[in-house]
N, CA, C and O atoms as a GROMACS GRO file, in nm:
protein
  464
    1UNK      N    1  -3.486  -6.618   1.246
    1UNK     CA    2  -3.487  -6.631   1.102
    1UNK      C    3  -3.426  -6.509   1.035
    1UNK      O    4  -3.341  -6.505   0.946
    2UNK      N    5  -3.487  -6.412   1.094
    2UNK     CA    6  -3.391  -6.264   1.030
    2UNK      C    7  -3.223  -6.265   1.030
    2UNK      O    8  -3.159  -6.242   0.927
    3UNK      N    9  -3.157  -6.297   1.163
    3UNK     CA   10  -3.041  -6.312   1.153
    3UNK      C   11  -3.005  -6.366   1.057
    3UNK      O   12  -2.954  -6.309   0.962
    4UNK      N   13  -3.024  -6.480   1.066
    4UNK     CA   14  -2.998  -6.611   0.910
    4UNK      C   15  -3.025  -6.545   0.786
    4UNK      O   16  -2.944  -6.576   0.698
    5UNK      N   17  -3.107  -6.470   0.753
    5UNK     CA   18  -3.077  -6.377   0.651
    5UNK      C   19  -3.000  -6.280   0.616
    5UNK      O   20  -2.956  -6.249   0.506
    6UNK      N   21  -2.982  -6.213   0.771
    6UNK     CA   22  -2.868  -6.140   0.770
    6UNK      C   23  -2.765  -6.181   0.714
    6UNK      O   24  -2.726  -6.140   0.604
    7UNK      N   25  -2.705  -6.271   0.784
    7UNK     CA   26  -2.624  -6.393   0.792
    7UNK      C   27  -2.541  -6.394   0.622
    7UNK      O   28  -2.439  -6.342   0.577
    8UNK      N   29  -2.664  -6.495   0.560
    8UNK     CA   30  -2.647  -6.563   0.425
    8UNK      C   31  -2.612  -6.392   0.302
    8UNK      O   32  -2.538  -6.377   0.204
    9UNK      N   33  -2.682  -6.323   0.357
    9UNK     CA   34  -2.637  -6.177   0.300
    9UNK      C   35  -2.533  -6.100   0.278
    9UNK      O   36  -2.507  -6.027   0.182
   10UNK      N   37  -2.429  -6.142   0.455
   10UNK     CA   38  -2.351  -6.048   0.479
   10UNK      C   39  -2.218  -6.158   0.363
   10UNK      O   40  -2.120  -6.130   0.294
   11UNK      N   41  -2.294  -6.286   0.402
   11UNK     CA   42  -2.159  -6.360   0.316
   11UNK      C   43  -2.134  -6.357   0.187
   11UNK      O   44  -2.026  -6.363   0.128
   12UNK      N   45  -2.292  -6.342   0.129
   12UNK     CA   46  -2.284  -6.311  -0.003
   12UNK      C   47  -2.201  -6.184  -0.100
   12UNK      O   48  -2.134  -6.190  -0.203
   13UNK      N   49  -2.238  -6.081  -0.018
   13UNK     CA   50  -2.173  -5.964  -0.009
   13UNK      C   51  -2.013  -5.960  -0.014
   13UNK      O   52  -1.942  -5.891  -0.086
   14UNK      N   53  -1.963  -6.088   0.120
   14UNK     CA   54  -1.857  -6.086   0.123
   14UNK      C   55  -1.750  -6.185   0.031
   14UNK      O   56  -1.629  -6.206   0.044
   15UNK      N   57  -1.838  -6.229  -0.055
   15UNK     CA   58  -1.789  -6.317  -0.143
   15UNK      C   59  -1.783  -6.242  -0.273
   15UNK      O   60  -1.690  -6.266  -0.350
   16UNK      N   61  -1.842  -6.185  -0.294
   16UNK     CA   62  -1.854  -6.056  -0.394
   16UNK      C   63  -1.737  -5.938  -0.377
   16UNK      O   64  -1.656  -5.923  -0.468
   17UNK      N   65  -1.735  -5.891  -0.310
   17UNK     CA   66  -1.601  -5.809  -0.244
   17UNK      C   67  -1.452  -5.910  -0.275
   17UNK      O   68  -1.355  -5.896  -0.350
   18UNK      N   69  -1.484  -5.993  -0.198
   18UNK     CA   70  -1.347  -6.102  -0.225
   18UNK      C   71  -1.348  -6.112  -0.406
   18UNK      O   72  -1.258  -6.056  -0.469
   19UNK      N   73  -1.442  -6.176  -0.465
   19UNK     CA   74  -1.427  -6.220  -0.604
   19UNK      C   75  -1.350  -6.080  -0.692
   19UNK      O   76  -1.250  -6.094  -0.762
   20UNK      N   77  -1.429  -5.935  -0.667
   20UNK     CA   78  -1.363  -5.808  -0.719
   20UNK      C   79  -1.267  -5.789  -0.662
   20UNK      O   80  -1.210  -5.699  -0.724
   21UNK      N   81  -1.183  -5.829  -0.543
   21UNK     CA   82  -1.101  -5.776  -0.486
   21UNK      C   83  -0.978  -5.899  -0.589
   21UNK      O   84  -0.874  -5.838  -0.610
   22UNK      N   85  -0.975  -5.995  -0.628
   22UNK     CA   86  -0.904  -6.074  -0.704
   22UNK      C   87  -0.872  -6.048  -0.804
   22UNK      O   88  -0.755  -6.035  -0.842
   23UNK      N   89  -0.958  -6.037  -0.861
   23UNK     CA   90  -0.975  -5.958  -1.022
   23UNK      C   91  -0.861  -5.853  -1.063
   23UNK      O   92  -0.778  -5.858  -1.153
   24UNK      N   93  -0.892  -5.740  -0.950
   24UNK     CA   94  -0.827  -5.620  -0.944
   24UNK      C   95  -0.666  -5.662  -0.842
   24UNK      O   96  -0.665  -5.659  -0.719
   25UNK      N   97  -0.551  -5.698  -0.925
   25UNK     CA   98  -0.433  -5.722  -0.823
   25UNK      C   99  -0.271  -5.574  -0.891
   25UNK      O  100  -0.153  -5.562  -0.860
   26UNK      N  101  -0.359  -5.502  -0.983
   26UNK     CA  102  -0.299  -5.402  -1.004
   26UNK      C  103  -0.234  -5.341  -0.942
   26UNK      O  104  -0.314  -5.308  -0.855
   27UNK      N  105  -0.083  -5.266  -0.900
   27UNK     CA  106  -0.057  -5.193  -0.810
   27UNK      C  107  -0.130  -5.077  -0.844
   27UNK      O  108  -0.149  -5.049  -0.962
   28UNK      N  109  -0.187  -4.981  -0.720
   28UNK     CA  110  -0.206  -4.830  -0.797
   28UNK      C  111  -0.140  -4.756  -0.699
   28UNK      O  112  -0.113  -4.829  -0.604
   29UNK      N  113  -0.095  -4.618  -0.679
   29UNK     CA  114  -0.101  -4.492  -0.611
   29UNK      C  115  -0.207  -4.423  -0.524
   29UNK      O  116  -0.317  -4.377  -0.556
   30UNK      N  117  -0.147  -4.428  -0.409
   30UNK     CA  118  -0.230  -4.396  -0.291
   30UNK      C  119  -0.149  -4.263  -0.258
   30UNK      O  120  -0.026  -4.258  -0.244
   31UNK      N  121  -0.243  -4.147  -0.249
   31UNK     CA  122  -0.191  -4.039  -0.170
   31UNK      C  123  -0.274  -4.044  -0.060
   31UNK      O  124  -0.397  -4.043  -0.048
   32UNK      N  125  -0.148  -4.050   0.050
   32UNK     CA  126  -0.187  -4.071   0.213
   32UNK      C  127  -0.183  -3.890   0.232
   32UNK      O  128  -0.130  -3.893   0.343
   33UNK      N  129  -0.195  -3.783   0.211
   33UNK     CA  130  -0.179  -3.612   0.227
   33UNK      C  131  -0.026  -3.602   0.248
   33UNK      O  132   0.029  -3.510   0.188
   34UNK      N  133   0.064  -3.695   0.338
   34UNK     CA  134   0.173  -3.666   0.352
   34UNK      C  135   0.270  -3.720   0.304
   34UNK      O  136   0.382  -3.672   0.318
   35UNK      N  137   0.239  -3.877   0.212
   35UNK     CA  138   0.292  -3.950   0.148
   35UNK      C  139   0.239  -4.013   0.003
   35UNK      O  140   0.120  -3.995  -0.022
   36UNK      N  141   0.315  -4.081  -0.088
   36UNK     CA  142   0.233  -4.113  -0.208
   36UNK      C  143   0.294  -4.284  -0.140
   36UNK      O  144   0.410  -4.303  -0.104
   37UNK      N  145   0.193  -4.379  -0.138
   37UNK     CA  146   0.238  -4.510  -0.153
   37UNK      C  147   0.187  -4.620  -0.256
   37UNK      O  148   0.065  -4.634  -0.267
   38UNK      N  149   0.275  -4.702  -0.335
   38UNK     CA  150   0.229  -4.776  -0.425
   38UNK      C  151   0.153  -4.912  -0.336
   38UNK      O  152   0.212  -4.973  -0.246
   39UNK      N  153   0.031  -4.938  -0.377
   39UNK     CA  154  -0.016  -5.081  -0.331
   39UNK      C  155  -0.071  -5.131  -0.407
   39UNK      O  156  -0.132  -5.079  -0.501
   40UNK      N  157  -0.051  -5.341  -0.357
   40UNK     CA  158  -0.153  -5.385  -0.441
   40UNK      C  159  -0.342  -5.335  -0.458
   40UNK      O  160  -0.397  -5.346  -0.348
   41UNK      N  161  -0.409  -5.301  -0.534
   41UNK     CA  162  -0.505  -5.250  -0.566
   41UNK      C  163  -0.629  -5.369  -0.436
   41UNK      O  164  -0.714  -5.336  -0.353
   42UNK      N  165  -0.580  -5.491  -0.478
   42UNK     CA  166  -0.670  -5.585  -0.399
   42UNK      C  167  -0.655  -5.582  -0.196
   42UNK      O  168  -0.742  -5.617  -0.115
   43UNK      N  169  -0.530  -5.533  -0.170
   43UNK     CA  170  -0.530  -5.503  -0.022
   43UNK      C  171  -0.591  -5.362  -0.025
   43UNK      O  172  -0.642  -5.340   0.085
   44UNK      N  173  -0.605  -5.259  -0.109
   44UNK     CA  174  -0.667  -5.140  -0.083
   44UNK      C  175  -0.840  -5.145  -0.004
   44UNK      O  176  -0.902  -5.088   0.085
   45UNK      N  177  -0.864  -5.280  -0.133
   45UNK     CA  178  -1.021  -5.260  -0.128
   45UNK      C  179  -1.021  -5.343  -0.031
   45UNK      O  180  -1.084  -5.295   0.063
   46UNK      N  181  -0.959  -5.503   0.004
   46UNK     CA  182  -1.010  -5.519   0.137
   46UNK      C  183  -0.977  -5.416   0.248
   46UNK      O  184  -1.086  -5.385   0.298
   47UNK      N  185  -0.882  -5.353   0.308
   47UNK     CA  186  -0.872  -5.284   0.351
   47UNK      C  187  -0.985  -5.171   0.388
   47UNK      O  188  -1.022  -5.148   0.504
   48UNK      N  189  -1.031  -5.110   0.281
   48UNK     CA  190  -1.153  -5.014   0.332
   48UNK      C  191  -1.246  -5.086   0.329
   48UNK      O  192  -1.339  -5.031   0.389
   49UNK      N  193  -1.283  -5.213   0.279
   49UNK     CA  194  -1.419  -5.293   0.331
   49UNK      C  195  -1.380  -5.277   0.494
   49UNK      O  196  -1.458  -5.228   0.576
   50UNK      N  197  -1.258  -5.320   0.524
   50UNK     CA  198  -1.281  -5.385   0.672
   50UNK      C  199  -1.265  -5.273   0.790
   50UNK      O  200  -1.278  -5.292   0.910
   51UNK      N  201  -1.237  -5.171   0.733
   51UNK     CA  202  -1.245  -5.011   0.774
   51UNK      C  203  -1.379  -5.000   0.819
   51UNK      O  204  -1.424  -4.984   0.933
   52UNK      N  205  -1.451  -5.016   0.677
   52UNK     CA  206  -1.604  -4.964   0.700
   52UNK      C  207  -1.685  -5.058   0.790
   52UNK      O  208  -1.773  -5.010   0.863
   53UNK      N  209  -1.652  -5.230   0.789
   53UNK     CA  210  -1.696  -5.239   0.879
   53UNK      C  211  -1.677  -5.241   1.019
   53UNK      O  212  -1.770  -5.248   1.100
   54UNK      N  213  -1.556  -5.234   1.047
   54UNK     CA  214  -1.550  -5.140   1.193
   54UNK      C  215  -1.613  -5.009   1.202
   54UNK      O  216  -1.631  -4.942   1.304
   55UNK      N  217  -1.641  -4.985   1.092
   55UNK     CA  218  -1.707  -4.816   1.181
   55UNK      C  219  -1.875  -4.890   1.181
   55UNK      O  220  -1.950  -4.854   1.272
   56UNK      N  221  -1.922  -4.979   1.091
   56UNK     CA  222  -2.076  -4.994   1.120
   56UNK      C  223  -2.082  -5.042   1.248
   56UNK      O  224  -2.162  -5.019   1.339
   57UNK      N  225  -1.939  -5.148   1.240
   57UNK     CA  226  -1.998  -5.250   1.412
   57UNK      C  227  -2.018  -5.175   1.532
   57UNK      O  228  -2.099  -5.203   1.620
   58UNK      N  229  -1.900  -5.029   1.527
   58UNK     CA  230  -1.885  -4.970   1.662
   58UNK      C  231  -1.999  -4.897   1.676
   58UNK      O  232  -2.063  -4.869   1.777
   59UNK      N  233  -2.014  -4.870   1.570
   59UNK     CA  234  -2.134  -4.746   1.580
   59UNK      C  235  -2.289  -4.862   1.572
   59UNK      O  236  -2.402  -4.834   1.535
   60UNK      N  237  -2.257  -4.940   1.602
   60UNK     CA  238  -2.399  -5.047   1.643
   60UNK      C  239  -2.382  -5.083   1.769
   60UNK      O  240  -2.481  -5.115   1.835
   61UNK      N  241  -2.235  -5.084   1.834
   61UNK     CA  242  -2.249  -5.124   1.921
   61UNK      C  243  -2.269  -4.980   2.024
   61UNK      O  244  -2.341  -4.978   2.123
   62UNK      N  245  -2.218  -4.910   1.992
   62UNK     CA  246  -2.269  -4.758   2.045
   62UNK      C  247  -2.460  -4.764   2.064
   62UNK      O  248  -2.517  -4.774   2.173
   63UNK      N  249  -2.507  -4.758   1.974
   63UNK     CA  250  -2.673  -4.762   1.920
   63UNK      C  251  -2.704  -4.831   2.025
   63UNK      O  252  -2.779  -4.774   2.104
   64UNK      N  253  -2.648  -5.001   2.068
   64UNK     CA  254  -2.708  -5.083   2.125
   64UNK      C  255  -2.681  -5.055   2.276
   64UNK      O  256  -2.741  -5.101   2.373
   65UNK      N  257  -2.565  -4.956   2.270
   65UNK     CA  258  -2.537  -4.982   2.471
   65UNK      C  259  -2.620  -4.867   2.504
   65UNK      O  260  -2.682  -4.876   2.609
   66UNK      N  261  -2.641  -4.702   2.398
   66UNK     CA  262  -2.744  -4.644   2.472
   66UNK      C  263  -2.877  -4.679   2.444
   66UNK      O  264  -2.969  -4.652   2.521
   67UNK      N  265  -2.888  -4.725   2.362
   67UNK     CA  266  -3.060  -4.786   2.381
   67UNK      C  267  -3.085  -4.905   2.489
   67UNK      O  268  -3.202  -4.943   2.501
   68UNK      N  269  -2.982  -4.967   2.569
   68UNK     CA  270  -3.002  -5.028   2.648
   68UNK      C  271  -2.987  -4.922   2.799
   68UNK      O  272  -3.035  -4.949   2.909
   69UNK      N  273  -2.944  -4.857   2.780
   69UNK     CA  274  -2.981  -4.749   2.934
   69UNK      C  275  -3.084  -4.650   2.911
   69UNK      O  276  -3.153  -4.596   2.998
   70UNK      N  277  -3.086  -4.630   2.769
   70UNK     CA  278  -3.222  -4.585   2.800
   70UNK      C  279  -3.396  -4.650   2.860
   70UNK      O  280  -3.499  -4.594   2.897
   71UNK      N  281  -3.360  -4.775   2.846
   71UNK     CA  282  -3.412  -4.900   2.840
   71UNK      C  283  -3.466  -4.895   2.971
   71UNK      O  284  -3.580  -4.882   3.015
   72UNK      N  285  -3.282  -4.920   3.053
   72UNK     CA  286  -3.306  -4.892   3.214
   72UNK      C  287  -3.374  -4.824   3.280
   72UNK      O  288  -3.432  -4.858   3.383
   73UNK      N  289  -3.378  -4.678   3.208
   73UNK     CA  290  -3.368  -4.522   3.256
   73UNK      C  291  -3.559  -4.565   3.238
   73UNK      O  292  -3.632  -4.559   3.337
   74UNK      N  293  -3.596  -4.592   3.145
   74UNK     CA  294  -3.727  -4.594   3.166
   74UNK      C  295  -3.832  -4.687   3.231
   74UNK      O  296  -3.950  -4.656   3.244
   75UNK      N  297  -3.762  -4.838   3.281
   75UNK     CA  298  -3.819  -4.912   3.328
   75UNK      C  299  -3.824  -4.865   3.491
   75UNK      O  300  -3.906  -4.889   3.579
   76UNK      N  301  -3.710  -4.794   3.488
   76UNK     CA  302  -3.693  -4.737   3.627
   76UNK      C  303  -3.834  -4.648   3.664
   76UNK      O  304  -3.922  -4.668   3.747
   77UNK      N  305  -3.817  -4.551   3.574
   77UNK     CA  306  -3.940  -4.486   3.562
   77UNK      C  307  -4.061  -4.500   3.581
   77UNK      O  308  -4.127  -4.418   3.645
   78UNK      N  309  -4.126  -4.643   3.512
   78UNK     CA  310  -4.228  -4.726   3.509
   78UNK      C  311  -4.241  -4.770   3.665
   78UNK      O  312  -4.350  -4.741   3.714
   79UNK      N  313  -4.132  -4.848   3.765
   79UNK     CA  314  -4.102  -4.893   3.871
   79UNK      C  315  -4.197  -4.760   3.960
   79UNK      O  316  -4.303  -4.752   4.023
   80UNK      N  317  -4.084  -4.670   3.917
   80UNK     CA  318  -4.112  -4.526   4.019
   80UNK      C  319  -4.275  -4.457   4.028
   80UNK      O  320  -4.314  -4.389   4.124
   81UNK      N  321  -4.341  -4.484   3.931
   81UNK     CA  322  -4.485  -4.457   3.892
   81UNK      C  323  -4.582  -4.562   3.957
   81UNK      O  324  -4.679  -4.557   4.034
   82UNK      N  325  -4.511  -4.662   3.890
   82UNK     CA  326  -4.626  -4.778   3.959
   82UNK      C  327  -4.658  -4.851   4.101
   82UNK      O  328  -4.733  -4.944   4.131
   83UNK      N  329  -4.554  -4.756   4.187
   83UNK     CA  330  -4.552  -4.762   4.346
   83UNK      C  331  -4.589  -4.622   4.407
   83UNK      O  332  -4.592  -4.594   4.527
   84UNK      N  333  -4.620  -4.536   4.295
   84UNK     CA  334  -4.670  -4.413   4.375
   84UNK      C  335  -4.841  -4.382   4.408
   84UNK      O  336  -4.923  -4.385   4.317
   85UNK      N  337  -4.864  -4.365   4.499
   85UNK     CA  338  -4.982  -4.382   4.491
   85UNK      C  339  -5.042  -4.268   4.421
   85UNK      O  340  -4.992  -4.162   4.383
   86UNK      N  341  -5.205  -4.332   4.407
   86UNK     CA  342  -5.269  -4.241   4.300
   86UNK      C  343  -5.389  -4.132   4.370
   86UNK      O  344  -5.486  -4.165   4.437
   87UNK      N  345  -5.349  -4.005   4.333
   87UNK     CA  346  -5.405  -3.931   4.380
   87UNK      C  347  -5.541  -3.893   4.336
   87UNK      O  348  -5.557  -3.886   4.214
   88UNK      N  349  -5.636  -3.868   4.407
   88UNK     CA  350  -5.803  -3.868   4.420
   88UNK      C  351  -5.799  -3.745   4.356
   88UNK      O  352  -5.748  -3.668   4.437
   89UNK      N  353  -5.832  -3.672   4.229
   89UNK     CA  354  -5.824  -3.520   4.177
   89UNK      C  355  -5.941  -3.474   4.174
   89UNK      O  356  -5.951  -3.355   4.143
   90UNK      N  357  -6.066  -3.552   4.204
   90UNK     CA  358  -6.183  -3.459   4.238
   90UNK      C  359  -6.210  -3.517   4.058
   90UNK      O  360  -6.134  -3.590   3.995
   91UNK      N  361  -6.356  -3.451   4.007
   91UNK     CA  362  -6.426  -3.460   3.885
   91UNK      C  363  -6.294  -3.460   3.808
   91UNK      O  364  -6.183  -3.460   3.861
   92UNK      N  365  -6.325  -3.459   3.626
   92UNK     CA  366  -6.200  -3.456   3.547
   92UNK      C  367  -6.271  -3.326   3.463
   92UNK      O  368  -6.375  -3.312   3.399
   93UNK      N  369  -6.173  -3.252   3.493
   93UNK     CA  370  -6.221  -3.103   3.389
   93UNK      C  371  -6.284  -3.028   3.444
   93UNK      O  372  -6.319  -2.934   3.373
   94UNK      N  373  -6.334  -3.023   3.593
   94UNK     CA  374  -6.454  -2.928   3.695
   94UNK      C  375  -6.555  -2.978   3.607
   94UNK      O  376  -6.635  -2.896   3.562
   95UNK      N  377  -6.567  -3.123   3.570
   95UNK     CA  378  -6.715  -3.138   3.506
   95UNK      C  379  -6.754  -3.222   3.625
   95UNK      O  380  -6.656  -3.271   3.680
   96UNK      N  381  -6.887  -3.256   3.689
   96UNK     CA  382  -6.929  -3.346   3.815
   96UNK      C  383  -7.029  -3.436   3.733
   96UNK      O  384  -7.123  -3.373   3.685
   97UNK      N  385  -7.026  -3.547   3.713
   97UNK     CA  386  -7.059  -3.645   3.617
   97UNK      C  387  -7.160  -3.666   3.727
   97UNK      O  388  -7.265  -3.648   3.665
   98UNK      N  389  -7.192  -3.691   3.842
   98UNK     CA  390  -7.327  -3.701   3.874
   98UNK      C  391  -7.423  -3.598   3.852
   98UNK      O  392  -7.535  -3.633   3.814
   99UNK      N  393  -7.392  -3.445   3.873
   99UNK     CA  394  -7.503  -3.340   3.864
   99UNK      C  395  -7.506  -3.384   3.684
   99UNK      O  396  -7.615  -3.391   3.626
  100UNK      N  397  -7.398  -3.406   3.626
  100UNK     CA  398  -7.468  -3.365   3.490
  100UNK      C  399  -7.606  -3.422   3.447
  100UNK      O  400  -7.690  -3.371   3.373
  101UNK      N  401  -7.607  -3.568   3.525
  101UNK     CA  402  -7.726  -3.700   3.440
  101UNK      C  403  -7.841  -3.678   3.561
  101UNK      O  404  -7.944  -3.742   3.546
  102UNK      N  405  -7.830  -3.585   3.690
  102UNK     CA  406  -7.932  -3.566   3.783
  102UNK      C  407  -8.073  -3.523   3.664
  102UNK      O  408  -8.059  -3.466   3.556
  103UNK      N  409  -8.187  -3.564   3.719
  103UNK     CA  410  -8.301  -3.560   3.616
  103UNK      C  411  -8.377  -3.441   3.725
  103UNK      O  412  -8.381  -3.464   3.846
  104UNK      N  413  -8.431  -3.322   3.669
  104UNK     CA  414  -8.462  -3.191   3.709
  104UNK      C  415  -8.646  -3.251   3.682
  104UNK      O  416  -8.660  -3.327   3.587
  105UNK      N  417  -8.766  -3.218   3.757
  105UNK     CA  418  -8.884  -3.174   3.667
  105UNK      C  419  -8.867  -3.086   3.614
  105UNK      O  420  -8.975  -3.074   3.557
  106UNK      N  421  -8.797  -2.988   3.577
  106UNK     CA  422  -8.814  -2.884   3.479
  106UNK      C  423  -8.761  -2.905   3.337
  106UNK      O  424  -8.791  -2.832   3.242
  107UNK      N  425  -8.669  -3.026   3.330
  107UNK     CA  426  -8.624  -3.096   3.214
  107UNK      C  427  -8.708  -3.194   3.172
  107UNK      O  428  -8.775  -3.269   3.242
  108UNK      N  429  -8.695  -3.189   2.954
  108UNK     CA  430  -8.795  -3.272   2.926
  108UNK      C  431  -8.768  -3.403   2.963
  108UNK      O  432  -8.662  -3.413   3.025
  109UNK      N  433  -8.838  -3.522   2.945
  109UNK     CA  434  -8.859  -3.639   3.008
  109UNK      C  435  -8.866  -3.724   2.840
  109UNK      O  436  -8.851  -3.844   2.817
  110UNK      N  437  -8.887  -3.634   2.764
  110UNK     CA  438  -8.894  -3.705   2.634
  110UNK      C  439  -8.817  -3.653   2.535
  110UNK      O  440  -8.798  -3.534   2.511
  111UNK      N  441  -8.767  -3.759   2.472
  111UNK     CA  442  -8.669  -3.699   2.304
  111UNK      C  443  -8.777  -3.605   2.249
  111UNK      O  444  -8.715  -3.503   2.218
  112UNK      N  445  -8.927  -3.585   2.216
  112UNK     CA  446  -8.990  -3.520   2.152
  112UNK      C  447  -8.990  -3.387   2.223
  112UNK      O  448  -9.008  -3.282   2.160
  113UNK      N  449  -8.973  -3.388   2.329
  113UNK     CA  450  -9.014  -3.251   2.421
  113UNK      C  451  -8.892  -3.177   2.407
  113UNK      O  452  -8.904  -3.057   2.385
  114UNK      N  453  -8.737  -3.244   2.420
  114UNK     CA  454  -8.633  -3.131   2.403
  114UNK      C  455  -8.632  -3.044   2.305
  114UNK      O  456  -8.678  -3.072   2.194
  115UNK      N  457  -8.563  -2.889   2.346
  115UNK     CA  458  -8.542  -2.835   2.272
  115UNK      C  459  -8.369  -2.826   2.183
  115UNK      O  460  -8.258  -2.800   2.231
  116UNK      N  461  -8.402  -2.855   2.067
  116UNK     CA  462  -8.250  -2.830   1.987
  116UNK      C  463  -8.219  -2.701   1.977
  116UNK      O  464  -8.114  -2.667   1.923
   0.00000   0.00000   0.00000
């Protein structure tokens, strides 16, 4: 459904561009740094529309090919972890969770008897 919004967006957009690009059939003056050239005003602007969107597409499609090896790079990862076996590290923190709850007679036996 998002695409399709995309979609109905990108056309809208591009119908909008087209409609101003009609409008405007003026020649104007283009300084290229090394040349001055006269053009119609309406090939200018399609022109850098279709500029710009070659630079969004490449640079999406850039985005999409390394986020897809990074993709790799970490499932690999996941692979490499989840076949290693897991090592026994003893208590967590040098704390020994059995001595802690061992019950002493010298410890109180009642909430009223501890001391805070």
């Amino acid at each position: 459904m998002r695409f399709q919004w995309t979609l109905i967006l990108g056309l809208i957009f591009a119908v909008i561009i087209a409609i101003f690009a009609v409008i405007n059939v003026n020649p104007v003056q283009v300084n290229l740094l090394f040349n001055m050239v006269q053009l119609p005003l309406i090939l200018l602007i399609l022109g850098c529309t279709l500029i710009g969107g070659l630079i969004v597409g490449f640079y999406g499609i850039y985005r999409q090919y390394f986020l897809q090896r990074k993709i790799k790079q970490l499932e690999a990862q996941i692979a490499q972890l989840g076949s290693a076996p897991v090592a026994d590290t003893g208590p967590v923190g040098n704390v020994e969770f059995d001595k802690m709850y061992d019950r002493n007679e010298d410890t109180a036996s009642s909430f009223s008897d501890r001391k805070l």
